[in-house]
C-alpha positions in Angstrom: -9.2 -111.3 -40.6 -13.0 -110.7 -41.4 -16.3 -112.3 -39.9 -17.0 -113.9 -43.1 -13.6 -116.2 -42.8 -14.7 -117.4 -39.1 -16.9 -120.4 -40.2 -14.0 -121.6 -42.8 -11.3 -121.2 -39.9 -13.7 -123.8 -38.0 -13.8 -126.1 -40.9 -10.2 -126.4 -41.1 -9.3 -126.6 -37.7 -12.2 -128.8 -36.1 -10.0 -132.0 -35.1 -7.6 -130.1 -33.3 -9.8 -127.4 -32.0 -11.9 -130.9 -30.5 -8.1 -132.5 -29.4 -7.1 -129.1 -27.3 -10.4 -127.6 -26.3 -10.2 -127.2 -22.0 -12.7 -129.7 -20.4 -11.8 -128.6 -16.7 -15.5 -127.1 -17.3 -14.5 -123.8 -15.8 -18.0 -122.2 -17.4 -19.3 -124.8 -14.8 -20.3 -122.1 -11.9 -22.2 -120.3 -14.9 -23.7 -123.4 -16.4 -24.9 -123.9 -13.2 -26.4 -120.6 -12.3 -28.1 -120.6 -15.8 -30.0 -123.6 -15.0 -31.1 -122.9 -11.5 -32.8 -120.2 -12.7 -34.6 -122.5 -15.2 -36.9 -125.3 -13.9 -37.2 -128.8 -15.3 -37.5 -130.0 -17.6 -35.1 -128.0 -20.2 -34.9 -127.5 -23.6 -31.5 -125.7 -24.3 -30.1 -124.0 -27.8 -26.8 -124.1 -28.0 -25.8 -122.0 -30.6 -22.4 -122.4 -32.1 -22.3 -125.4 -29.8 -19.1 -127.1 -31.5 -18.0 -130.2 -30.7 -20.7 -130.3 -27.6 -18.0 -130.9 -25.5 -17.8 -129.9 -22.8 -20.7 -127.5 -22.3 -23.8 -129.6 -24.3 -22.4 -133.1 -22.7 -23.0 -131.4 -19.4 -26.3 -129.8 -19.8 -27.1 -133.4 -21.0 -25.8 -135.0 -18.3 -28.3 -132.3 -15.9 -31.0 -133.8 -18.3 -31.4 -130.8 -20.8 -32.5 -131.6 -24.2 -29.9 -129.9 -26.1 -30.1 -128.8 -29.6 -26.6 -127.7 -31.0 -26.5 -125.6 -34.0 -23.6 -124.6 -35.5 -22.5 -123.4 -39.1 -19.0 -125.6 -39.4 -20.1 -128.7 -41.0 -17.3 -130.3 -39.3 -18.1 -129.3 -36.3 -21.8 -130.7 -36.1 -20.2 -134.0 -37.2 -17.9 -134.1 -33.8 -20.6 -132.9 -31.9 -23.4 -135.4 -33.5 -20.3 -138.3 -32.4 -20.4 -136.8 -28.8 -24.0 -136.5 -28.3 -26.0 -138.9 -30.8 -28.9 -138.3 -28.8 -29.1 -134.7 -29.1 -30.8 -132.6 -32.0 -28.2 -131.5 -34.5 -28.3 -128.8 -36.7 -25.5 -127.4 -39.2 -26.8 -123.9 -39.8 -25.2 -120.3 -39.4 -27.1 -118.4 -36.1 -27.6 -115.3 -38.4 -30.9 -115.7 -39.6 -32.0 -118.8 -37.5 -35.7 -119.8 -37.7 -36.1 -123.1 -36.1 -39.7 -122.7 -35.4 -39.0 -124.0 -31.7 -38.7 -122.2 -28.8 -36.6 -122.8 -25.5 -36.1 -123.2 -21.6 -32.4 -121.5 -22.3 -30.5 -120.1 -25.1 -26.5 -120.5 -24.7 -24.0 -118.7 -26.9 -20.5 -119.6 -25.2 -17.7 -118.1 -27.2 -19.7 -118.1 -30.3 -22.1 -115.1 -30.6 -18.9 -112.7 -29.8 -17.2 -114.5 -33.7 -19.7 -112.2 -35.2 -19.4 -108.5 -36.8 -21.2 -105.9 -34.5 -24.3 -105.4 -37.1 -24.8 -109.4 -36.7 -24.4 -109.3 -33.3 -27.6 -106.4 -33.3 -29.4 -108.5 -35.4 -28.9 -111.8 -33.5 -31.6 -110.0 -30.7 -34.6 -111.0 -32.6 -33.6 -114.7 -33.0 -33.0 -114.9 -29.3 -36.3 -113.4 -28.5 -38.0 -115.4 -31.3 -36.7 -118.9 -30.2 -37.1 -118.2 -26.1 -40.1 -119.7 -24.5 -41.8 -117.4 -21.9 -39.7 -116.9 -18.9 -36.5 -118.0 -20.8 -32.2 -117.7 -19.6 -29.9 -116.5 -22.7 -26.8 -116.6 -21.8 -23.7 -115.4 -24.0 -20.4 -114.1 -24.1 -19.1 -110.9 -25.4 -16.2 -109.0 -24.4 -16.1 -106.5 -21.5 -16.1 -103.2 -23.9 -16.4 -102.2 -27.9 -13.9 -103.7 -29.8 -12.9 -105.7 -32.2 -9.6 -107.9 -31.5 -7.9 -110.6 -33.3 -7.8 -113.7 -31.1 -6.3 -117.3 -32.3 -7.6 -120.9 -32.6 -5.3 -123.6 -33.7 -2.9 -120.7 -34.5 -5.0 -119.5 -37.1 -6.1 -116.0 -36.5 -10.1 -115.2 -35.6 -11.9 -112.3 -35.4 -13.7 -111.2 -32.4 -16.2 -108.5 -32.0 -17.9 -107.1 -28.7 -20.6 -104.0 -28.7 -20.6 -101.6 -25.3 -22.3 -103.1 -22.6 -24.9 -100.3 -22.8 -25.4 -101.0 -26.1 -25.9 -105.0 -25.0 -28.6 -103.7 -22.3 -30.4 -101.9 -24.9 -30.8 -104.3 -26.7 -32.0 -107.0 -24.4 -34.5 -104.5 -23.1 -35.8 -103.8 -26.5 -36.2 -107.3 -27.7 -38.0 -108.6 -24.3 -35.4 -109.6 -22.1 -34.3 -108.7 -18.4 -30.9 -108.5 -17.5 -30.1 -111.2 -14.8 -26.3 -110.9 -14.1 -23.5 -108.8 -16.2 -20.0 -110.1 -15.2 -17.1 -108.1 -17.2 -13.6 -110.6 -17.2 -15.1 -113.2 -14.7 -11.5 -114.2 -12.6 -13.2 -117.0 -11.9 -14.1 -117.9 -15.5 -11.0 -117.8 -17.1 -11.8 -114.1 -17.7 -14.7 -114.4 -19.8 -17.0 -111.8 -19.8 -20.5 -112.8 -19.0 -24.3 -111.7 -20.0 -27.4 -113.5 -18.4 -31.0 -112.4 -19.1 -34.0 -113.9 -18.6 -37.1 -113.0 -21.2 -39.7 -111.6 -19.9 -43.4 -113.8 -19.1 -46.5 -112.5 -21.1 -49.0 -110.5 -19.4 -51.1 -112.7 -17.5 
């Protein structure tokens, strides 16, 4: 299993990945906490936003303008069904140059798909699509690695860079860390990375 296979896997599996997908909204406490720290109103990235269910259908319902990107073709369909009102975009995150830039930047269970040399380079496009003051948000795992995992029983790969290594790069693309929460129990585990980028010099 290679990085490169990750956007395929999502093509094939989309229907079922948007039948089984949990919508208990566990990421709710976080979803939260990103948007209290972010006055209204919002305009949220969602990158590798899927189906945009559950997380973009909440933000929208808290009156974020979401735009979802995602590079699955199949996947911005679903989500453009679940949230015709949002912005939709079928593009891969490496490389993203919208020319916009946002309240808060979200990658839930997305950014962590990619090798650890994309995952370096995915600093700058944070920094260059986060307005003054902005929350990014993302999950990663809690240590280096880079495990196997499974969606509709097809295998994924799964890469994470040592938290230090996640803290120097934040700090060297603009961005302070907010909140660092390794295997959140309350989060179904997930290992959680909140920074806020920093305001320009008044």
């Amino acid at each position: 299993m290679r990085p490169e296979d990750i956007l395929p896997t999502y093509e094939r599996v989309a229907k079922g990945f948007a039948r089984h997908r949990d919508r208990t909204l566990f990421e709710r406490k976080w979803l939260d906490t990103m948007l209290n720290h972010t006055p209204p109103p919002r305009r949220v990235l969602d990158l590798g936003c899927g189906t945009g269910q559950p997380i973009a259908a909440y933000l929208t319902d808290r009156r974020c303008r979401v735009t979802g990107v995602d590079g699955a073709a199949a996947m911005i369909a679903l989500f453009r069904q679940t949230l015709p009102e949002a912005e939709a975009v079928h593009a891969d995150m490496r490389g993203l140059d919208l020319g916009q830039r946002f309240d808060a930047i979200i990658a839930w269970n997305s950014f962590f798909h990619l090798s650890p040399a994309d995952q370096r380079a995915m600093f700058p496009v944070f920094a260059a699509h986060a307005a003054p003051g902005a929350v990014l948000m993302f999950t990663a795992g809690p240590r280096a690695g880079e495990p196997v995992g499974q969606v509709e029983g097809e295998p994924v790969y799964h890469a994470s860079l040592a938290p230090e290594d996640y803290k120097a790069l934040m700090a060297e693309n603009g961005f302070d860390l907010l909140r660092f929460q390794p295997e959140d129990p309350t989060c179904n585990g997930h290992t959680i990375w909140m920074a806020r980028a920093r305001r320009a010099a008044a």
